[in-house]
N, C-alpha and C positions, 0 to 999 in steps of 0.2 A: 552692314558692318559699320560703316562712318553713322550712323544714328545711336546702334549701340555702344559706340567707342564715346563719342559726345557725351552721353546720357552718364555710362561708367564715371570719365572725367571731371563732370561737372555736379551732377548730385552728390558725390561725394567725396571731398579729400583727402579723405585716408586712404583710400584705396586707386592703387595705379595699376594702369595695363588695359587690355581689351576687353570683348565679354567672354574668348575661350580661355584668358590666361589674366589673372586679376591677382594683385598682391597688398595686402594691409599692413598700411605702416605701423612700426608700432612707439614705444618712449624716444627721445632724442632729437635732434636737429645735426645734420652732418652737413658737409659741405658737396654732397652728391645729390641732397635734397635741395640746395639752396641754387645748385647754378646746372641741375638740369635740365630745367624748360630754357637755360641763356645758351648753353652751348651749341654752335649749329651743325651738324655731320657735314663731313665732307668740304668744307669751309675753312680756306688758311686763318692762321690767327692772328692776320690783318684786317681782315672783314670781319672780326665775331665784335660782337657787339659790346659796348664802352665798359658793360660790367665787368667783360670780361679779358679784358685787355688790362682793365683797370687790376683784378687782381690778380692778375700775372707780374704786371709790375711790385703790388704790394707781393705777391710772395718772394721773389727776388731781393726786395727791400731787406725783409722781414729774415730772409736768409743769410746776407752779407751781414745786417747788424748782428747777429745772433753770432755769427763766426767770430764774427770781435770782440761781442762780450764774452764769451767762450774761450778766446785766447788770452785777452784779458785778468780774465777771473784765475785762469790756469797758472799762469804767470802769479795770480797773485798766491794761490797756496799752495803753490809747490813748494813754498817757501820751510823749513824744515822747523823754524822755529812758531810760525802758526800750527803747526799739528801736532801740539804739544795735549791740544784739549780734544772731546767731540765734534763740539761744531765746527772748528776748522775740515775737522775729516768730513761731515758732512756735507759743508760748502765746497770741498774739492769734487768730493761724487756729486754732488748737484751741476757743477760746471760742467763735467763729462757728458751729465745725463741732457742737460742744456742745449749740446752741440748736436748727442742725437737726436732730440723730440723734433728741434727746428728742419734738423735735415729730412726727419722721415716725413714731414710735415710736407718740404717742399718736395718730396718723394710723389707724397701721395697726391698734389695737386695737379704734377706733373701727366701722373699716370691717370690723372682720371679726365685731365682734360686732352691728352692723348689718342684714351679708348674711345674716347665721345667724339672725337672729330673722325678718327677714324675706323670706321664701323665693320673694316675688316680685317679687325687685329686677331689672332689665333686665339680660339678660347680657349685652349690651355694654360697659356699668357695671360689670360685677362681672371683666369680662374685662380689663378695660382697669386696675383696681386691681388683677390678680393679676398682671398682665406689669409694675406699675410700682412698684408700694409696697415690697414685699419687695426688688427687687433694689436702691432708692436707698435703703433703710435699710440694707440691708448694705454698699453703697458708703459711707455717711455713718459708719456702726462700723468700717469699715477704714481710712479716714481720719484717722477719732481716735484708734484705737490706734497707727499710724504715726507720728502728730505727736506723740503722748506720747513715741513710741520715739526720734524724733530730739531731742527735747529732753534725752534721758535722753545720748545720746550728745553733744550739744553739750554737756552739764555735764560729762562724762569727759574730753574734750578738752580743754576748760576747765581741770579739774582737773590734766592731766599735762602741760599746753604751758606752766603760771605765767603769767607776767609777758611771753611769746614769742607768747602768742596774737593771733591777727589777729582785731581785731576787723570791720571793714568786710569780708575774706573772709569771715566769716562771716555777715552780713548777706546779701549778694551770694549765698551759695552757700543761703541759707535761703529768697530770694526764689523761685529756680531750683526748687527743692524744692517748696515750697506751689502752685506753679503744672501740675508735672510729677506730684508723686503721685494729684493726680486720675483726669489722664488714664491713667496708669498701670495703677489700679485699674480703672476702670471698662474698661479694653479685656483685660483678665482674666475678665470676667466679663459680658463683652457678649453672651454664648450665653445666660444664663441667660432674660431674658427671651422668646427664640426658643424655649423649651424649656417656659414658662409655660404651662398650659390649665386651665380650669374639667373638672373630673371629677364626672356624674353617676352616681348609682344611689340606689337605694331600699331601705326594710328594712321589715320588719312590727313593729308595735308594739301590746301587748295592750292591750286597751282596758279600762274596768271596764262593764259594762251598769247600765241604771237599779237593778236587783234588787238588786248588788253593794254598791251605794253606801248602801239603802236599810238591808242589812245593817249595813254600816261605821259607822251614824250611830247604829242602833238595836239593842242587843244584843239585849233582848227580843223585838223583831221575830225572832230568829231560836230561840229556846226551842222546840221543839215542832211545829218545822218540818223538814220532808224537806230536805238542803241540796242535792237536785235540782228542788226546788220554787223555792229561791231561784236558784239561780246559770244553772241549764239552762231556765227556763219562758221559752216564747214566743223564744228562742235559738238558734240551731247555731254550730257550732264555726269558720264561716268571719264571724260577725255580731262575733266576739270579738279581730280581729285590724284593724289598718291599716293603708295602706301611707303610709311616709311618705318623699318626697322628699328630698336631700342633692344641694350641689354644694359642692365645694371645689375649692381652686386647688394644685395639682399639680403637680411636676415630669418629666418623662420625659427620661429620658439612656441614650443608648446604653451598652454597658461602658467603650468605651475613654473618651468624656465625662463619663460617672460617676470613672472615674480620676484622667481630667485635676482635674476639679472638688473634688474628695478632696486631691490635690494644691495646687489652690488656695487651699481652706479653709484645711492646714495653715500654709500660707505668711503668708496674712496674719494671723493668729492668734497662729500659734507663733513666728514671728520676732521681731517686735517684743517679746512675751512676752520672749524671751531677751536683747531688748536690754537690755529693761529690767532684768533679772537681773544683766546681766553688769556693768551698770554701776553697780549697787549695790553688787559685791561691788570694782568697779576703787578707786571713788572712795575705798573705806576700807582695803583691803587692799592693793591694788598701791599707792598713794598712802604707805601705810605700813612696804612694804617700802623702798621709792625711800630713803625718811627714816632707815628703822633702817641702813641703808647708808652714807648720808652723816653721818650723826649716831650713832654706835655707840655716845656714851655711855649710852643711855637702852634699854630692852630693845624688843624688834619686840612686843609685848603695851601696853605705854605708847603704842608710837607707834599701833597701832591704835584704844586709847580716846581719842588724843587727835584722831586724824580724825574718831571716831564723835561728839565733842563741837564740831567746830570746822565738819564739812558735814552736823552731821544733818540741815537740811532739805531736801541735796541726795538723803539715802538714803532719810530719814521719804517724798519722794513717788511715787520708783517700786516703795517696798517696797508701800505701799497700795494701788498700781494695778497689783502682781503679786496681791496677792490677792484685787480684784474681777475680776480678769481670768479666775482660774481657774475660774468657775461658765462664763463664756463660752466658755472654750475646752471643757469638757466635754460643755456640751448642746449645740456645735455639732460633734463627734464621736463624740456617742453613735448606738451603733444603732439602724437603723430600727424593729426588731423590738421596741422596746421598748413598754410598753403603759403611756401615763403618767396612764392612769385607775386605775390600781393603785394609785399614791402621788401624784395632782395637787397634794398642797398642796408638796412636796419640790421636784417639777420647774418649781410657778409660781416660788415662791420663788428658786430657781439663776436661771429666766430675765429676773425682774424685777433681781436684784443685775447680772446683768451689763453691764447698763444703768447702775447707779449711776457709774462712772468719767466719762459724761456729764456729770452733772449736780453732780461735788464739783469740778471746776480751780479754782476758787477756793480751797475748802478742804486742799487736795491742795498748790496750787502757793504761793499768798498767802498762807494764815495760816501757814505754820511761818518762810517767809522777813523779815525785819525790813525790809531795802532795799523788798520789794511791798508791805507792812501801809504803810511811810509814803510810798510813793508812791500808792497807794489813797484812802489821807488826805487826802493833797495834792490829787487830783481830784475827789474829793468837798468838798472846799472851793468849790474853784472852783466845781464845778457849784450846789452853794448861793447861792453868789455871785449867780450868774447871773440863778437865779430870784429871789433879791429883788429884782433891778434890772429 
């Protein structure tokens, strides 16, 4: 067994488990692949080792700021006279949706570093977290990147309609939207929890015997000694091995499923992504071609720094949220085959930032704009108000 489990593990990284129970990874990088070999069973979470202590503290971090910008942000559009247009309505269900991704987020690290420590939690419990955490975090990250994307498009339409724009259509078509992209999402990906299961197998793990230890503590203990006196006495070769238990949560997808799913990834991921691009590049460049057209005295290079100075807070927030975006869109297309105990501090790192677009819409959306800094103001007055009376 410990030769075939070796052999399994090592010639191949896509594939986990023993020789009677063997499972192939398939697209993605999750945070169950990244700190599985770190987590130790059975082991307080004083002793587990610096990675992962380290991201228990960043989840916590990652938590409390997220609650802030989330109260924040909430405070900022509740405000009755930002919800006049789309985007406000937007940025208020973004903030919502904000509060849950971060919490499911630290939900799901909770329970996974939990199940791993302790290896005899009920697997009805452990079953019922793996068919539910993962896919409404993933629901709750597609959500957010969506309502980012439509607000990136409401400010380009904004941008190219003037003084023509409908406001109240756009309220009305925003409502439609925040009610609709839920369900949207989640019937895209309503298979995945049907596809969820707990995956058992076992590995051997060398043990040290008392003689080992007594060595390691005392070098002179070992001067002038046979090192088959110490390591071999009162031993054999099967006294020196464990077997130790593993269950993770696991997906199985047929090919054509795998595809579809591959597919779906890229969609909610990459599109939005692109919206957000495109409407970086509209609001300063197409906005300033329209102009060096109608205004030819002045060159197409003027009129572009003068868009990039008169909507920078409309380009400063999808340009930020194109490039936390890109650690999310990597580690959820990177290959299965990858083995992220080779560089875990690289790949925690990419999956903790992906997460940051969560927890900055305040910083991202309120502090570059001047109209949300003094209308933030204005509610936090009031809310002051309140509580002295």
């Amino acid at each position: 067994m410990k030769l075939c489990t070796i052999f399994l593990v090592k010639s191949h990284s896509c594939v986990i488990g023993d020789q009677c129970n063997s499972y192939t990874k398939g697209i993605g990088l999750t945070l169950d692949d990244i700190l599985r070999n770190e987590i130790q069973s059975n082991t307080t979470l004083s002793n587990q080792s610096f990675l992962v202590k380290m991201s228990t503290a960043l989840t916590m971090i990652m938590f409390v700021g997220g609650l802030i910008n989330s109260v924040l942000s909430l405070l900022t559009f509740q405000n009755k006279d930002l919800r006049k247009v789309g985007c406000e309505m937007y940025l208020l269900a973004s903030s919502i949706t904000s509060l849950l991704t971060i919490s499911m987020f630290t939900v799901k690290f909770w329970f996974l570093l939990l199940t791993q420590i302790n290896v005899s939690v009920n697997p009805s419990v452990f079953r019922g977290g793996c068919k539910s955490i993962e896919p409404l975090l993933k629901v709750l990250m597609y959500l957010d990147a969506w309502l980012n994307a439509c607000v990136a498009v409401e400010r380009t339409i904004n941008v190219s309609q003037g003084i023509t724009f409908n406001k109240k259509k756009s309220v009305r078509v925003a409502r439609w939207i925040i009610i609709i992209l839920p369900i949207f999402i989640m019937s895209t990906i309503i298979h995945e929890p049907l596809h969820r299961d707990l995956f058992k197998y076992t590995t051997e793990k060398y043990k040290s015997n008392e003689y080992e230890t007594r060595a390691n503590e005392s070098m002179e203990y070992m001067r002038g000694k046979n090192e088959s006196e110490i390591y071999g006495r009162g031993t054999n070769e099967s006294e020196k091995y464990e077997t130790e238990s593993h269950v993770l949560c696991v997906i199985s997808y047929s090919r054509s499923l795998q595809y579809y799913n591959t597919a779906i990834l890229f969609f909610h991921l990459v599109v939005p992504f692109i919206f957000n691009l495109f409407s970086a590049i509209y609001i300063v460049f197409g906005t300033a071609r329209q102009r060096s057209l109608a205004q030819n005295r002045r060159t197409y290079q003027e009129h572009v720094l003068e868009q990039l100075k008169e909507h920078r807070q409309l380009v400063i927030s999808p340009a930020i949220l194109l490039v936390l975006s890109l650690p999310r869109v990597i580690t959820s297309l990177v290959s299965g085959c990858v083995d992220p105990s080779s560089n875990p501090w690289l790949y925690l790192c990419g999956y903790f930032i992906s997460f940051t677009p969560s927890m900055l819409v305040f910083v991202v959306f309120v502090l570059p704009s001047d109209l949300y800094k003094k209308k933030f103001k204005e509610s936090l007055q009031i809310c002051r108000r309140q509580v002295r009376q």
